[in-house]
N, C-alpha and C positions, 0 to 999 in steps of 0.2 A: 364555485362560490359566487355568489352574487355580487360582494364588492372584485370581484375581479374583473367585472365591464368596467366598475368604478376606476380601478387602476387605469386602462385599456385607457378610457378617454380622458382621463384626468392627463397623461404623461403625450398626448399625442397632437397637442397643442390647440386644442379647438377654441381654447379664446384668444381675444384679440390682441396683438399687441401693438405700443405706440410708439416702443423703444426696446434695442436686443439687451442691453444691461442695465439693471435697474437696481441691483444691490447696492452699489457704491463701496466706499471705503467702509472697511470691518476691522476692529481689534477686539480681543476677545474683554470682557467684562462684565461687572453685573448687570443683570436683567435691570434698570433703573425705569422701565418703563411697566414693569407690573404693577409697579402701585398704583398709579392713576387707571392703568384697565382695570384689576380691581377694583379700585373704588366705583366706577363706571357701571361693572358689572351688578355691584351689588345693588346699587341702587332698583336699579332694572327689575334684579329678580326678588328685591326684598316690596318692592311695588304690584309685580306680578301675584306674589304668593298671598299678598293681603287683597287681590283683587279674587283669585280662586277662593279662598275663607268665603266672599262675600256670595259666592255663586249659589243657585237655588237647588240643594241637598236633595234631591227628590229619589226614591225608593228603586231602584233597578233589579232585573234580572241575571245572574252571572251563569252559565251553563259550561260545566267542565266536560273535559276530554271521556270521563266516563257515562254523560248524560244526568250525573246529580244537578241541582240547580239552589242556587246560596241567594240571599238577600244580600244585597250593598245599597249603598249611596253613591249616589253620582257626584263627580269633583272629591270626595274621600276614599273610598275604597279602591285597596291600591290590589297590584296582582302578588307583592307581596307580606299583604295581613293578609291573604285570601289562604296563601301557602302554609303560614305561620298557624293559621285556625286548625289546617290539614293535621300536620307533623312539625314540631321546629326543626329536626333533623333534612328535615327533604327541603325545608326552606331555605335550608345554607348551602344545598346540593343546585339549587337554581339559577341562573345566571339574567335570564329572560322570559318572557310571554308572547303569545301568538293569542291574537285578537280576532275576532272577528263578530262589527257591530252589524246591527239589524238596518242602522240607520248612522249615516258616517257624519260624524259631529265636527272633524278636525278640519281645521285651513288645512289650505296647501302652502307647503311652505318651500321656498328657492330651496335645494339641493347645492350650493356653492361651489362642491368638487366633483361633480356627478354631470355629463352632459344629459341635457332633458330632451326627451323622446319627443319629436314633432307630430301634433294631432295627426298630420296630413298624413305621417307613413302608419299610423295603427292599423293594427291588424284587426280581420274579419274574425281569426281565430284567438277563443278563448284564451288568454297570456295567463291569468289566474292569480292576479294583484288581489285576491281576495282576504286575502286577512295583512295583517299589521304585527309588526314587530315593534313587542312594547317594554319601556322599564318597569322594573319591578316597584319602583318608587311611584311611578310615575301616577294621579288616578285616575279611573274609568271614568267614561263621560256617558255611557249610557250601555239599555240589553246588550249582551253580548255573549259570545261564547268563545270559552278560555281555556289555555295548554301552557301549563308551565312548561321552560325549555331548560334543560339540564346543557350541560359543557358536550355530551355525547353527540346532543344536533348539531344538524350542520348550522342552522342558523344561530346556536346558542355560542357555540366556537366564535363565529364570525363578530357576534356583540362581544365577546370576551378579547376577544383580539382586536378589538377595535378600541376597546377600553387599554386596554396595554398598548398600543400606539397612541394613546391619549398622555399614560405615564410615562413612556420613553422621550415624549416629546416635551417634558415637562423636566426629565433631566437633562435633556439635551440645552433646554433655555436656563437652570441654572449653572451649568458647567462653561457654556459656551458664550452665552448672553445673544444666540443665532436668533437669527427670525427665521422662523418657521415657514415650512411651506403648506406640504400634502402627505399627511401620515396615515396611508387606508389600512384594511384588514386585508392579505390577501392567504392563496391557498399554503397552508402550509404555516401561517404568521402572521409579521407584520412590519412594518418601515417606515422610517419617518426622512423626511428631504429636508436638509437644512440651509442655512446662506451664512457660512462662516468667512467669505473674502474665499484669501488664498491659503488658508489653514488647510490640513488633512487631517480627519479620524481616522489612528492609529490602532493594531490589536491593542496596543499597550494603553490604550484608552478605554478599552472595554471595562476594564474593573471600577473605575470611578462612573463611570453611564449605569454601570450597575449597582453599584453604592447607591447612586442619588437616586434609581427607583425604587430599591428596597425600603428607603430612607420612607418614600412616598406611601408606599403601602402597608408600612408600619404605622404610617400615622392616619391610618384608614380612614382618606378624605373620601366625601362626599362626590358624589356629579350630580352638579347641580344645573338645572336645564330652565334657559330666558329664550323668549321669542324680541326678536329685534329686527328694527327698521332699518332699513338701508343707511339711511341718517347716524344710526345708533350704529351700527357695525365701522363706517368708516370712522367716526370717533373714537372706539376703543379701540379699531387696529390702527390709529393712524401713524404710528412708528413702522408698522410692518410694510414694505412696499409690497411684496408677494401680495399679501392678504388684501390692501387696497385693492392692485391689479384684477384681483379674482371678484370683489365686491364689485366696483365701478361694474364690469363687464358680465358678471352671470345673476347679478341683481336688479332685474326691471325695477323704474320707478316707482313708488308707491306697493312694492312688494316686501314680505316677510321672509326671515329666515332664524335659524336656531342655532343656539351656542349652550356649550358646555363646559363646567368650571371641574377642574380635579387638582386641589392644593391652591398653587400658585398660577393655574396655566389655567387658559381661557383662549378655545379654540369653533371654530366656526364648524359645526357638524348637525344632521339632524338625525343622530344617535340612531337606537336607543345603546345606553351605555347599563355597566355593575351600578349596584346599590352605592358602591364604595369601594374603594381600591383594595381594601385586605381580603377582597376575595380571588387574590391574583396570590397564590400561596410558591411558585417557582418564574424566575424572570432570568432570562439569559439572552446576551449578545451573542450572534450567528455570526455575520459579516458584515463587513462594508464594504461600500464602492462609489464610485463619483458619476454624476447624474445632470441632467442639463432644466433646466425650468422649462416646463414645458414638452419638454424631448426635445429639444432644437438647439444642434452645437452653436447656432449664433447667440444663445442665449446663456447667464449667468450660469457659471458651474456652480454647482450643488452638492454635497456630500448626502451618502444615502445612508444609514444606519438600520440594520436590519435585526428581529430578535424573535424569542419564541416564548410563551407563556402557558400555564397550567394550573390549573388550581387545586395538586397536590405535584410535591415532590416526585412520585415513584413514578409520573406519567412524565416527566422530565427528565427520570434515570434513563427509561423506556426509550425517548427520546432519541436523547446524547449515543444511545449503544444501536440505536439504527440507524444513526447519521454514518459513524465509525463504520457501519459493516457497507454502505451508501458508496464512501468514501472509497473503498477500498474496489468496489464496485464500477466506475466511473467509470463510462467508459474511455475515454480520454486515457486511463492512465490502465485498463488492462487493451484494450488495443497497440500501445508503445509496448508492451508488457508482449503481447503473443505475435506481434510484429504482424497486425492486422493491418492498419491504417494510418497516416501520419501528416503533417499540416508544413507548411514552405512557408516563410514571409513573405516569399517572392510573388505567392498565387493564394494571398488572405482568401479564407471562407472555399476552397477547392481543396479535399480530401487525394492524399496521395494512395489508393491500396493495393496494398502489396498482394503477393501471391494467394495466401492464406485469405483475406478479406476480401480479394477478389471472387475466390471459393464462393462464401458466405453471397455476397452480392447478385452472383449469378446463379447459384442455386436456387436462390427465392425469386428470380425472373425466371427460370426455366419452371419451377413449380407451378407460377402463375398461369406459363405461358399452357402448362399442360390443361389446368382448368378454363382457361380461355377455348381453347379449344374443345371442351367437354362441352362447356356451357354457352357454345353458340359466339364468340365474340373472334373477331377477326384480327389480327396484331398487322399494323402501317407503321409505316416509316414514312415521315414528316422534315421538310427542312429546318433549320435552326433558326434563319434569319430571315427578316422580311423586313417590305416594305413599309415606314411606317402608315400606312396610308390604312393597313391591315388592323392595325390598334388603331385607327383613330374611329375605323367602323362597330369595332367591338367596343370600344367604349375603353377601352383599358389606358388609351394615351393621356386620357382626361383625369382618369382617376387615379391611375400609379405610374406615372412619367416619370418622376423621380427614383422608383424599382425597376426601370428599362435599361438594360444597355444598350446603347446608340453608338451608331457610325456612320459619319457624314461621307457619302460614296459619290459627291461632287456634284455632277449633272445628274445624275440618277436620285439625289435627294437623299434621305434619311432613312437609312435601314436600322433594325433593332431586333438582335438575339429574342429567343422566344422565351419568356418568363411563364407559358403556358400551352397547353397544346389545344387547347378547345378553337381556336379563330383559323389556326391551318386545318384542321377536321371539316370544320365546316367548307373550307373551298374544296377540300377531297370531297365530299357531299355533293356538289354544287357542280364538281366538274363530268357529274358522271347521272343521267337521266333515270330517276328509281320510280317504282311505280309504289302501291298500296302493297302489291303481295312481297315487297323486297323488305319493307320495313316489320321487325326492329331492324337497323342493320347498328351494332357495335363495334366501334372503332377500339381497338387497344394503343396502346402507345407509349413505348420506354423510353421514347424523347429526350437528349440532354436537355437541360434548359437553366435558364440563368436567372437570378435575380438581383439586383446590385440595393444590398442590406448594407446598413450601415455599420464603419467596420469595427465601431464599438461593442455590437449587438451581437457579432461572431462568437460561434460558443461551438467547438468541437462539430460532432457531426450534428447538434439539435437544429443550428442557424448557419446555414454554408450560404454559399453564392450559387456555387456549382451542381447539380442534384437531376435525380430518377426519378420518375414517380411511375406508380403501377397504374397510368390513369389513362381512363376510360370515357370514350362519349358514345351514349345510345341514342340515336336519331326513330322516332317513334313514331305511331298515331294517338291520336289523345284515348281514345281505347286500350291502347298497350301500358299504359301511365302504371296504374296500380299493380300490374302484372311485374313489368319488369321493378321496380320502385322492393316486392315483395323478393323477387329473383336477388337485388342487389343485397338488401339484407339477411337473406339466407345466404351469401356468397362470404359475406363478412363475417357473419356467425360461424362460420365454418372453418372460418380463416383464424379468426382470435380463438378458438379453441384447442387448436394446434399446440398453440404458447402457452394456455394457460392466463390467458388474460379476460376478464369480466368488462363488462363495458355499460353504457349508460346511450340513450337514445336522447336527444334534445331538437324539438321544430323549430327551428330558426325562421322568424318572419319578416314581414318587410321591413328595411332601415328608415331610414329620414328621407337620404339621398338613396334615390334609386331609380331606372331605367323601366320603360314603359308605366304600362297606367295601371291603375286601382283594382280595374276590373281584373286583368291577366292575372296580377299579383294573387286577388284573394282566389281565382280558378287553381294556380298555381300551387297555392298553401291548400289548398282544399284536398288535390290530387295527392299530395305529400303525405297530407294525415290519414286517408283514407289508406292509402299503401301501407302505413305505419300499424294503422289498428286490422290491415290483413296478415301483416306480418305476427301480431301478438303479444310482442314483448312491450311492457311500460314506456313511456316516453313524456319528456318534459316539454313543457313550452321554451322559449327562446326568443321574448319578444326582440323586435326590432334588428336583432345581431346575424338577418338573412346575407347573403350576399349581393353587390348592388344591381345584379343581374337578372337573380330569382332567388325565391326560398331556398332551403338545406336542410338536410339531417343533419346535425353535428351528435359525431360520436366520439364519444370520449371513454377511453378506455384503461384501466388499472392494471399495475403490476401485481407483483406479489406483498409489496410495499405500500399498497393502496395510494400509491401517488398515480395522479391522475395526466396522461398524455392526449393530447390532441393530434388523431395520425387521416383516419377514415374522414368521410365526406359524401354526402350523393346532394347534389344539386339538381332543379328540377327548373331549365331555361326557355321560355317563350321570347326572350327577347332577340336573341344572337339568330336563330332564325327570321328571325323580320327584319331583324337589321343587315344580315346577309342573304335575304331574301330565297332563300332553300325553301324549294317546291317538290312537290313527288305527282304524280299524277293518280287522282283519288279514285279518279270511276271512268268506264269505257261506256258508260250510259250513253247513249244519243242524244236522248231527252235532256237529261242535266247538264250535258258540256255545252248544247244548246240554250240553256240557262243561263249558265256562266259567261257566256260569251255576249248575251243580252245585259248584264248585269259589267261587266268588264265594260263595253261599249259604252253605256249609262257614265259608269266614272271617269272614262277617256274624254265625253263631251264634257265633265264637270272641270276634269284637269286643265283640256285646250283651252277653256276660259280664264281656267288660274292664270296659264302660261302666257296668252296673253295680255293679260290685265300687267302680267308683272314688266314685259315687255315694254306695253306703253308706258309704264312709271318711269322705266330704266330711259326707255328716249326723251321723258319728259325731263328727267335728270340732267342727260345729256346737254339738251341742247341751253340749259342752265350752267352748266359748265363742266368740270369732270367732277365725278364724284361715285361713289361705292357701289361697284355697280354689279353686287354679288346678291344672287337670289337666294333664299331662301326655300329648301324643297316645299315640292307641294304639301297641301293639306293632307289632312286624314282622309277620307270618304265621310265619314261619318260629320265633319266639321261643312264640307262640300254640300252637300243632303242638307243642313238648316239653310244653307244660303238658300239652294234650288226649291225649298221649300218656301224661304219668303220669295221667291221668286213669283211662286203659283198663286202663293194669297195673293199678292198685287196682282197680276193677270183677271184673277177672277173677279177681281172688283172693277175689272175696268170693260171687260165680257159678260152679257147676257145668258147666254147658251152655251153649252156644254160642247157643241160642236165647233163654234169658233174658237172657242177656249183650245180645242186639241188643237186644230189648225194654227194656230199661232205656236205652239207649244213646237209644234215640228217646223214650222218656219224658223223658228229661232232655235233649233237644231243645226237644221241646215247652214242658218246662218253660221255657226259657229266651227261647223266639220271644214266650210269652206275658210273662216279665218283662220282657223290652227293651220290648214294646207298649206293656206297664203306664209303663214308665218315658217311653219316649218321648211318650205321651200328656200322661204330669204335666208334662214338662218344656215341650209344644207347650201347652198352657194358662198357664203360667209365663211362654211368652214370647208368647202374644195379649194379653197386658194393654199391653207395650210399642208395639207398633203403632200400639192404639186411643189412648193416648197422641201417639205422634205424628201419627196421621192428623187429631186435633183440631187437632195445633199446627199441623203443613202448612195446614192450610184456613183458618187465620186469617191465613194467610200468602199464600192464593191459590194452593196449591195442590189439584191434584186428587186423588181418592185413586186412579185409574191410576197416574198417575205416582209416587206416592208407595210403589206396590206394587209396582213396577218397578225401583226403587230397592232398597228392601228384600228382593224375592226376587231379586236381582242375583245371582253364581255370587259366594261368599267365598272369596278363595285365604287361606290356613289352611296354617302348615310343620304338616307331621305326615307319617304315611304313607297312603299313596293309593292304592285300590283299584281295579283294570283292570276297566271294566265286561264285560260278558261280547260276546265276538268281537272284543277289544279289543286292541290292544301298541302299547308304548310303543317313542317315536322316540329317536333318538340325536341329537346334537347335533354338526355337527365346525362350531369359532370360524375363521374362514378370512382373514388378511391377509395382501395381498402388498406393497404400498409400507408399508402401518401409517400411521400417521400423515403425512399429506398433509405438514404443513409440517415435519417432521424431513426426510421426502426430497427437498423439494425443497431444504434445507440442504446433504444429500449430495451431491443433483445439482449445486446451486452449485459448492459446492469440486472437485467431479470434473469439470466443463463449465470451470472454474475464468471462469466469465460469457462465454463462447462459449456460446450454448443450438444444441442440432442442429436444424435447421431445423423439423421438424414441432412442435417444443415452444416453441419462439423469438416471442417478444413484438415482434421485430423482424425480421421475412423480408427484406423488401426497401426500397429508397430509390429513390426517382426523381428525378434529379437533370436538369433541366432546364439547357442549355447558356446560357440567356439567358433572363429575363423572357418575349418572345415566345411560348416553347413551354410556359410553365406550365400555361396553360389545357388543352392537349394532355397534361403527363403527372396534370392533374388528373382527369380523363377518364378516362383508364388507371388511373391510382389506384382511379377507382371500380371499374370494371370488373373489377380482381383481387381486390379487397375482395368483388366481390360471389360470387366462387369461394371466397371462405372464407380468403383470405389478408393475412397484416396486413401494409401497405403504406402507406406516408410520401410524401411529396412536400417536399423540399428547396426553400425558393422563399427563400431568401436571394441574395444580393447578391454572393457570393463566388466564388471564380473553381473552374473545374470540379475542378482537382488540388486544393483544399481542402476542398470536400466530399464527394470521394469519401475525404480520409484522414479528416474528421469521422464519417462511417462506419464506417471501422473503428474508430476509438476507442471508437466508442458501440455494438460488437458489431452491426452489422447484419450479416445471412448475405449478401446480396447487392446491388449499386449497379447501378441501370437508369441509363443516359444516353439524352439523346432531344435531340437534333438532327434539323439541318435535311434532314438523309440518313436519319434513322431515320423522320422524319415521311411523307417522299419515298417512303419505299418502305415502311412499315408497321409496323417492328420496332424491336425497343429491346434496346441495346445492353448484355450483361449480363457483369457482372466479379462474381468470388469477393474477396469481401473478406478472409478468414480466409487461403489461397490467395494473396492478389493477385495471380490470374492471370485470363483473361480468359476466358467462355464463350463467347460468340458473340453475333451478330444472331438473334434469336429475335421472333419473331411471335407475338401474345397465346394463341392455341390450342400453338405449341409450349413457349411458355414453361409454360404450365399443364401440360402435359406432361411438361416437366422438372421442376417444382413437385413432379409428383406421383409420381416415378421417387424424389423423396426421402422418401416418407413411410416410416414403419417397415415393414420385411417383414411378409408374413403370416402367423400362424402356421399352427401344424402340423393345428390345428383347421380355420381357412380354406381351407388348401390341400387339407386330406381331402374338404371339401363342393365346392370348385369341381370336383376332381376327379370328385365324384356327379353334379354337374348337366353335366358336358363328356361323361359315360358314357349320361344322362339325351337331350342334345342331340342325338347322333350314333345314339341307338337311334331318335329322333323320326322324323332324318331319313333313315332308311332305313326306316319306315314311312309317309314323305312322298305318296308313287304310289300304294300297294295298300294293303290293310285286312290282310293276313297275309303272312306269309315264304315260302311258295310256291304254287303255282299261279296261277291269272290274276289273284288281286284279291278273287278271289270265292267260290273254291274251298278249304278247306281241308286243308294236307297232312301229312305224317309230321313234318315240321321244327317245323312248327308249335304239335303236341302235345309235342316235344319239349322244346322253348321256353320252352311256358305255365309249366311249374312255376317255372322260373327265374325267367323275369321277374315274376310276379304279386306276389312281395315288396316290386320296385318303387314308390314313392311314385308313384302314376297322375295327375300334376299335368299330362302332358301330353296333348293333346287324343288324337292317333293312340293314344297306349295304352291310352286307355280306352275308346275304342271296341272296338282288339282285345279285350281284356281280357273285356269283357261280352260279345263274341260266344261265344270263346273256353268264359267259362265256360256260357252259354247250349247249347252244342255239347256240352261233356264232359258235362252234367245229361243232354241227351237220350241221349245212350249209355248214358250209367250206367241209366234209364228202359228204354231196349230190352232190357239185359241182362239187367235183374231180369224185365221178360215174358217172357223165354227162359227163364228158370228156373223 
C-alpha cells in the first residue's frame, strides 16, 4: 500500500527537532480549541469556494475506463455527478477516482507527513506517478481520463481508510480533548497517535472511541478540502505543538499545503478523502499500544489507537471471523503449543528451539543447501565479528551504527557482530585471485548474525535480534547480470510454490541518500529491469525505496490470507565492489593489458601529483602550527582528467608547435614520476622508524620478526578510490534471499500450515501405535528402521486404548498413525491412516511405505527436471552404443552417419564410457583425413 512508505518515514523521525518533549502538561478535557480553528477554517474555505464559482467554466473532455467520452466543465464537474449520470447505484458503490490529465493544472502542494523524494535521487526508470487520486467531490480542472474506484481497489481502500483515520481522530479529540499527531492508512487499516500526558487507552475504552465515531457518521459530515499557507496552518494549529513542529519543519517558506474538515476535526492532509462520512457503514477498534513521537524513546510517549472500517457490515463479520481463525494461528502461541520454539527475558529478540523447531529449521537449510548445490552456488562459512573498520568501508557504520553490536577489544579497537554477510564475502572474494572464466562464483551463507532492534519493536519470531538467512552473494561480470538476475527468480518461484504462496515483483530505485553516483545507479536499475522482463512475470515500480547501496527487487509475498509478508530480496551492487576494491582478471590479451597498464600509468602520474599537492598543504599547515593533518583520498580519474585537461589548454596557449607542446608535456611527466619518487621515498623512511619500533617490542614479547612483517605488510583496506590493475575488472555484486530470514519464515509457514507442517518439513511424520504392550518391541524395530531412511518417527507405548492414540495423534499434528497388530506382524506391513484426512491408506510394507514417504516430498524443480532430462538423453545415446563402437557398419568400420553425428554429439559431457571411446576414435579418424588432405594439396 502506498501510504505504508508514508507510515515508514513519517514514525522514523526525519524531521527536525529542537526539543525531546514537547507535549507538556495534559488533563483530559474539552476540545476548547476547535472553535476558533473552526472559525479559521471556514473562513479559508468559504473564500476558496467563492473564488472556484468565479473560475472560467470552459467545455472539457472526460474519457472513462471503457473509452466513452462525456462533456463537462472545468472547475464543475465533479467525478462524482459523472458516476451519478452513469447509475446512482454504482455511485454510492464509489469511494474514489483515478485521474489522469492531458495537461497537469494542479500546484504542488507540501505533503506534511510524507518525507519528499529528493530531485537528486530520481530515478532513470519510469516510477509511473501517472495519474492522480482524486475526490469524488472534488472538480475536474481540465481533459482527462477517468476510473471510478470502488472499496475493492487497492487505492480505493487506502482513501477509505484514510477517511476513517480522519473519524477516529476526531473521536479521539472529543473524548480526550488529545492533540493529534499522525493518523495514515496502513495495510490492513488504520491508526491514529495521540498526546494524552500520562493517560493509557484502555480495551474498556474502545466502546465510547466507537460511539463517538458512529455518532460521526451518522451525521454524514462532509470533507471539506482548503489550500493554506504556512502562515494559515501555524494559526489554526497553534494549540497543537506536534502539528506546529511538523509545519515549522516540513513547510518551506512561501509554500502551500491542504487540510481537511470532517465534523469538528480539521487535520492537515493532501487527501483525497469520502464524499462524507456515512459512507463508512461498519467502524471497529482493533488494538492499542504506546508509540514514541517520531519513533524516538527520547521523545513524548504517544498512545497509538488502531481500527478497521468497511462500507457494509458483512465484509466486517468476514473480517472479525479471520482475525479469530488469525489468532488462533499465531505463531507465538501455536509454537508454545507444539513445543516448537520459545523466548527468555534474559536473551530479548533470541528464539530458544527446541527439538521439534530445530527439525523445521534445519530441514529448510538442508533443502536449500541441496538446491545450492543443483544450481551451481557454493555454501562458506564466515566469521561473526569484525573489525569495525570493515563497516566503516561498506558503508554500513554510517548508516545503521545504532543496529550494530559493538565490542570495545581495547588496543585492537572496535569490533562488531555481523548484522550481514555481504562485506565478509567480499574479503572471501578478495583473498583468493579469480579470473573471467571463474565468475559467476555464488557465495551461500547460513551465517548467525545480529541486529540490535529495538526492544520495543521485538515481536515473536517476525523482529528477533538473533537470526539465519538463506543469503547469497553472486560475484559476476556485467554480461552475467540478466542471466543470473533470471536464474534468482526462477529459484524463488520455485521456492514460494512449494508453500503455496503468490507473490508480487516491485523495482525498488534509488533513495535520496545513497552511495556512488548517478550513472552506476541508473546502469544498475537498468540491468535489474531488464532481468525482470526476461524473467516474465509483472512487476511494479518502487520509486526511491532501493537500497542505499544499489537497487532491489523487492518481493512481497501472500498467504493464504492474502496478507502480505516481506521475506525475498535480490539486490544488484556496484558499489561494495569498488569500495572493496575486488578485481578478477578480465583478458590474457597482450595487446589490452598492454592498454591498461598505459592507461593505469596515465592515472598514477595524475594521483603522484594529487599526492603531492596534498603533501605541500599538510607541510604548509604544519609549519603554521598543528593542525588536521588527514587527507582526504584521492580523486576520481575522471575528476583528475578535467584538471590534466585545463592543464593542456594552458600549455597550448603558451606553445607554437605541436612538437614542443609534446616535449613539455613529457618533461612535466618526468618531472612529476621524479617528485612522487622523491616523496614516496621520504615518506617509506618516515614509516621504517615505526616497524623497527615494533619489531623491538614484538620480540620482547616472543615474537618473530616474520611474523611480525606479515602482519604489517598485510593488504590495508582504505575507503577511498581504487585503481584496476592492468588486465583487471571489476565484479558486480547481486545480495540474493529467498526465505530472508529463517525464523520470520518459518513464523509465516506457522500461521499458513496454521501447525499442520506438509509432511517433508514436519517434526512429526509418523506414530506407531502398537495394539498391545506385546508388539512394542516390533514397532520399536520399525521405528528404527524408518528413522534410519531419514524419517522422524515415534512409537506410542502407552497404556491407552488404540481409538485414543490415534486421536492423541492428530491433536499433536502427526502427518500419519502406523498400527501394528497381530495381522500386520503376520504378514509384514503396517497399517497406515491420514491423520489430517482421517482416512485410511492402506497395509503397506516397509520398502512401500518408503515409497509412499517419498511420492510426498517436494516436486522437482525445473532445474532438476532439465538435468534428468540430459542424463535420460545421455542413457539411451549409451545404450545404443552398448554392441558396436560407431552407428553404422559392422562395429568396426566407419560410416557416413557416423561423421554426421560426430559434430553433434562431441558437445556432449563424455561421462559415459561407449562415448568416449567413440569420441576419440572418431576424433583420431577426422585428424587422419584432414592429414591426407593437406598431402594432396
Amino acid at each position: 500500500m502506498q501510504q505504508g512508505s508514508r507510515l515508514k518515514e513519517a514514525t522514523e523521525g526525519t524531521i527536525q527537532q529542537f526539543a525531546n518533549k514537547i507535549g507538556g502538561p495534559f488533563k483530559i478535557a474539552k476540545p476548547v480549541f476547535q472553535e476558533k480553528r473552526l472559525k479559521l477554517f471556514s473562513e479559508i474555505y468559504q473564500r476558496q469556494q467563492a473564488e472556484l464559482k468565479q473560475m472560467q467554466q470552459t467545455p472539457i473532455k472526460i474519457t472513462l475506463k471503457d473509452g466513452k467520452q462525456i462533456e463537462g466543465k472545468k472547475w464543475v464537474t465533479t467525478p462524482l455527478s459523472i458516476a451519478q449520470g452513469i447509475s446512482k447505484k454504482m455511485a454510492e458503490n464509489m469511494v474514489a477516482a483515478k485521474v489522469v490529465y492531458e495537461t497537469i493544472f494542479e500546484k504542488s502542494f507540501v505533503d506534511v507527513d510524507h518525507e519528499e523524494t529528493s530531485s537528486q535521487a530520481s530515478s532513470t526508470i519510469h516510477s509511473k506517478p501517472d495519474y492522480l487520486i482524486w475526490d469524488l467531490t472534488r472538480p475536474l480542472e481540465g481533459d482527462c481520463s477517468l476510473e471510478l474506484l470502488s472499496f475493492d481497489d487497492k487505492n480505493g481502500q487506502e482513501v477509505f481508510w484514510h477517511s476513517s483515520a480522519h473519524i477516529l481522530g476526531s473521536a479521539l479529540e472529543e473524548i480526550y480533548g488529545c492533540h493529534l499527531c499522525i493518523g495514515p492508512a496502513i495495510e490492513g487499516g488504520f491508526f491514529y497517535d495521540c498526546y494524552i500526558g500520562d493517560i493509557k487507552v484502555t480495551q474498556n475504552d474502545y466502546v465510547k472511541i466507537e460511539k463517538a465515531a458512529q455518532d460521526l457518521v451518522a451525521a454524514k459530515q462532509e470533507f471539506q478540502r482548503a489550500i493554506l499557507t504556512k502562515e494559515e496552518c501555524l494559526e489554526i494549529f497553534g494549540s497543537n505543538p506536534f502539528k506546529r513542529q511538523l509545519i515549522t519543519n516540513k513547510i518551506p517558506d512561501g509554500s502551500l499545503t491542504t487540510a481537511y474538515r470532517c465534523g469538528n476535526l480539521i487535520d492537515l492532509c493532501t487527501g483525497p478523502h469520502l464524499p462524507n462520512t456515512s459512507y463508512v457503514k461498519a467502524f471497529q477498534i482493533t488494538k492499542n499500544s504506546a508509540a514514541y513521537w517520531l519513533g524516538k524513546n527520547s521523545n513524548d510517549d504517544l498512545q497509538r489507537v488502531y481500527g478497521i472500517s468497511f462500507p457494509n457490515k458483512k465484509l466486517l463479520d468476514e473480517y472479525v471471523k479471520i482475525q479469530k481463525e488469525l489468532a488462533l494461528r499465531d505463531h507465538r502461541n501455536v509454537g508454545k503449543k507444539q513445543n516448537l520454539y520459545l523466548f527468555h527475558q534474559l536473551s530479548p529478540g533470541s528464539a530458544f528451539f527446541y527439538p521439534s523447531g530445530a527439525h523445521i529449521y534445519n530441514t529448510l537449510m538442508n533443502f536449500l543447501r541441496r538446491q545450492y548445490y543443483i544450481r551451481g552456488y557454493q555454501e562458506v562459512i564466515s566469521p561473526n565479528i569484525f573489525n569495525a573498520q570493515l563497516w566503516k568501508i561498506s558503508g554500513h557504520y554510517d548508516k545503521y551504527k545504532e543496529n550494530l553490536f559493538f565490542i570495545n577489544m581495547g588496543e585492537e579497537g572496535e569490533y562488531g557482530l555481523k548484522p550481514m554477510n555481504c562485506p565478509g564475502h567480499c574479503l572471501m572474494f578478495d583473498m583468493v585471485q579469480h579470473s573471467y572464466r571463474d565468475l559467476p562464483i555464488r557465495f551461500a551463507d547460513f551465517g548467525v548474525l545480529h541486529r540490535n532492534e529495538v526492544h520495543g519493536a521485538l515481536t515473536g519470531l517476525t523482529r528477533v535480534r538473533r537470526f539465519q538467512q538463506d543469503d547469497a552473494h553472486i560475484f559476476c561480470r556485467m554480461d552475467q547480470i540478466q542471466d543470473e538476475i533470471r536464474n534468482c527468480l526462477d529459484f524463488l518461484s520455485y521456492i514460494y510454490s512449494l508453500f503455496g504462496f503468490e507473490f508480487k515483483l516491485y523495482l525498488s530505485t534509488r533513495p535520496e541518500k545513497f552511495l556512488g553516483t548517478k550513472d552506476v545507479w541508473d546502469n544498475a536499475e537498468y540491468q535489474l529491469e531488464q532481468g525482470l522482463k526476461k524473467f516474465g512475470k509483472h512487476f511494479e515500480i518502487n520509486p526511491g525505496d532501493g537500497a542505499f547501496y544499489g537497487p532491489k527487487i523487492d518481493v512481497k509475498l501472500y498467504d493464504a490470507y492474502k496478507r502480505e509478508h516481506q521475506c525475498g530480496t535480490i539486490q544488484l551492487d556496484f558499489n561494495l565492489p569498488e569500495r572493496f576494491n575486488l578485481q578478477f582478471r578480465a583478458s590474457e590479451d597482450v595487446h589490452e593489458v598492454q592498454q591498461d597498464k598505459e592507461t593505469v600509468h596515465n592515472e598514477q602520474i595524475q594521483v603522484a601529483q594529487e599526492i603531492i599537492d596534498i603533501h605541500r598543504k599538510e607541510s604548509h599547515q604544519s609549519d603554521q602550527g598543528d593542525g588536521d593533518l588527514l587527507s582526504t583520498p584521492p580523486r576520481h580519474p575522471q575528476e583528475q582528467n578535467e584538471q590534466a585537461g585545463e592543464l593542456k589548454v594552458q600549455s597550448s596557449h603558451s606553445f607554437q608547435s605541436d612538437k614542443v607542446v609534446e616535449q613539455q608535456q613529457q618533461q612535466y611527466q618526468q618531472l612529476q614520476l621524479q617528485q612522487h619518487s622523491h616523496s614516496a621515498s621520504s615518506l617509506l623512511h618516515k614509516k621504517q622508524k615505526l616497524p623497527e619500533d615494533l619489531l623491538e617490542s614484538g620480540s620482547s614479547q616472543g615474537l618473530s620478526n616474520h611474523e611480525l612483517h606479515k602482519v604489517l605488510h598485510e593488504k590495508k583496506y582504505e575507503l577511498g578510490y581504487h585503481h584496476l590493475k592492468p588486465g583487471f575488472a571489476r565484479p558486480v555484486i547481486v545480495h540474493r534471499a529467498i526465505l530472508g530470514s529463517l525464523e520470520r519464515m518459518i513464523a509465516v509457514l506457522t500461521e499458513q500450515c496454521g501447525g499442520k507442517w506438509p509432511f517433508w518439513l514436519s517434526p512429526k511424520q509418523l506414530i506407531l501405535c502398537p495394539v498391545s504392550a506385546y508388539y512394542r518391541d516390533v514397532a520399536e524395530k520399525i521405528s528404527a528402521r524408518l528413522r534410519l531412511e531419514g524419517y522422524t518417527v515415534n512409537t506410542d507405548e502407552s497404556d491407552q486404548t488404540l481409538a485414543k492414540k490415534v486421536r492423541n495423534a492428530q491433536i499433536q499434528y502427526y502427518n500419519f498413525v502406523g498400527v501394528i497388530g497381530e495381522e500386520e506382524v503376520r504378514t509384514g506391513v503396517i497399517d497406515i491412516r491420514d491423520c489430517e484426512k482421517n482416512t485410511r491408506i492402506g497395509k503397506l510394507t516397509i520398502p512401500q511405505l518408503c515409497k509412499f514417504f517419498e511420492s510426498l516430498k517436494p516436486p522437482k524443480s525445473k532445474v532438476e527436471m532439465e538435468i534428468h532430462e540430459h542424463d535420460d538423453t545421455h542413457l539411451k545415446l549409451n545404450d545404443e552404443l552398448q554392441d558396436k563402437v560407431f552407428l553404422d557398419g559392422d562395429g568396426f568400420v566407419v560410416g557416413p552417419r557416423d561423421y554426421e553425428q560426430f559434430p553433434k554429439i562431441k558437445e556432449i559431457d563424455p561421462a559415459l564410457q561407449n562415448l568416449i571411446r567413440w569420441q576419440k576414435h572418431m576424433t583420431f579418424l577426422i585428424k587422419q583425413d584432414q592429414q591426407k588432405l593437406q598431402q594432396q594439396e
